[in-house]
N, C-alpha and C positions, 0 to 999 in steps of 0.2 A: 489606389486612387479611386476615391468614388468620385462619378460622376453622375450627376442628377440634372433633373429637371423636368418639366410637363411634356406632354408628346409636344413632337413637332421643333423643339429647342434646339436639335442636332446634336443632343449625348451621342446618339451611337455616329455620327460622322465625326467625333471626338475619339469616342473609346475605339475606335476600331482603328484609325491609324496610330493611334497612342502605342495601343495593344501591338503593333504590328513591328514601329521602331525601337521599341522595348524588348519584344522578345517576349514578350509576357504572354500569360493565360488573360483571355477575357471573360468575364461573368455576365451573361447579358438577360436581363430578367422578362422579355418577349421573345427569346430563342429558347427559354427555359420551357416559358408557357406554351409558345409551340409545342412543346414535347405531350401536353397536357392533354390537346383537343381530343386523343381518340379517346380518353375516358368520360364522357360526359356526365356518368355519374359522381364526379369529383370537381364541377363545377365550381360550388358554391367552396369548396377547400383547397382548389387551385392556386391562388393566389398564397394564401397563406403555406402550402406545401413547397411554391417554389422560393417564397422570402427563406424557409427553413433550408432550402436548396445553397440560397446566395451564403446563408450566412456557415454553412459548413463547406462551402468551396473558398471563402474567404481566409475562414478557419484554417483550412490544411494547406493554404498556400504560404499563410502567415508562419502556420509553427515547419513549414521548410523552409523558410528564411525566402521564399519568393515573390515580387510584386507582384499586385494583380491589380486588373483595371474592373472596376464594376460600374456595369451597365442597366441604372434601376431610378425608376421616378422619385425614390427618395424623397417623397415631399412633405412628412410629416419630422419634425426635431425628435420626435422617439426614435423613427426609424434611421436618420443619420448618426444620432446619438447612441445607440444601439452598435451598430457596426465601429464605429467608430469607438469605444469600450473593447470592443471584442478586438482590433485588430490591436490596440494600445496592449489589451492584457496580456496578450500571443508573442508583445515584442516587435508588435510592427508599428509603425510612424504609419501615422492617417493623416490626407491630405484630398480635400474636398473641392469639387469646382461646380457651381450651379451652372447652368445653361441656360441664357432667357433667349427669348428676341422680342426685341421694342417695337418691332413695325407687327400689328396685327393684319393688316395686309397679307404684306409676307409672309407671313406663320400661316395665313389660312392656305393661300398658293400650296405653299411646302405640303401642309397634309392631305389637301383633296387632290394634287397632284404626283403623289409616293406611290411605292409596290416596294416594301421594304425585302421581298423574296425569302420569309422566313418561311419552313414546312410547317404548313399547320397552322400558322397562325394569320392574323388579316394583313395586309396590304397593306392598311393604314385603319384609322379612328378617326369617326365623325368628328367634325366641327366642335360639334353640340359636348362631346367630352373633355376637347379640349379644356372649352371653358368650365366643365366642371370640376377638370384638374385646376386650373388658374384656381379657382376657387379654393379648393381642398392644401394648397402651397401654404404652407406656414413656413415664415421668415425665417429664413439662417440665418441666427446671432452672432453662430461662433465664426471665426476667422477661417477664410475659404476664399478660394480667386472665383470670381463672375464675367462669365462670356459670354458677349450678347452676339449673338448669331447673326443680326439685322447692319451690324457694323462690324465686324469681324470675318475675315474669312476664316474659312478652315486652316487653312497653313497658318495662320497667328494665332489660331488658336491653340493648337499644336504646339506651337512654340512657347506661350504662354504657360500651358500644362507642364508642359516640359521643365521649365524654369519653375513652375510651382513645387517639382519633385525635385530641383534641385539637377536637373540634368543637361 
């Protein structure tokens, strides 16, 4: 199951008890990047080393016959479409849930108020990213459930996931 969306959406307050009542492995692409910070010289290829990260921990979960929850902004159609290819061609069933919230209020609270407690990596992202993720979000066409954070709790959400996999 991937799950996407800009900071601040609640993917990982998704993927993590998803991951947890499942049983499954999580893939979380800002516990990856944590892993990144003591090389500073691999900055600028971080990002790109840990997307090649998601997409061979997806890889070997898929051809063991195991779900995996991934936990990544996903906000470009290459990049969902992409994985979603990879876990079809492996023999896995993809099943996608975007994560918004409609109250920008809210959304700002949630991030200038976080300490996500990852090693290495920040506590949270400015404001000011946010919205240039908002920006950067290109529309998912294809068929995928949407969870607005701003009216949904976590338990429905959960539940809703859940029922998107079919469980």
């Amino acid at each position: 199951m991937l799950i996407a969306g800009i900071p601040g959406a609640r993917k990982s307050t998704l993927a993590e008890p998803l991951a947890r009542t499942l049983r499954r492995p999580i893939v979380s692409m800002d516990w990856l990047l944590g892993t990144m910070t003591p090389f500073e010289e691999l900055d600028g290829f971080a990002v790109s080393l840990v997307d090649l990260n998601v997409a061979a921990s997806i890889a070997r979960h898929v051809q063991l016959g195991i779900d995996v929850v991934v936990d990544v902004a996903g906000h470009t159609r290459a990049n969902r479409e992409r994985l979603r290819e990879l876990t079809e061609r492996l023999g896995g069933v993809f099943v996608g849930v975007e994560c918004a919230c409609s109250d920008e209020n809210l959304h700002r609270e949630r991030i200038e108020g976080r300490d996500r407690g990852i090693p290495g990596w920040h506590p949270t992202v400015p404001w000011t990213r946010v919205g240039r993720m908002r920006g950067l979000w290109e529309p998912w066409e294809e068929d995928h459930l949407v969870l607005d954070s701003a009216v949904e709790t976590p338990e429905s959400s959960l539940k809703r996931a859940l029922g998107a996999m079919g469980k």
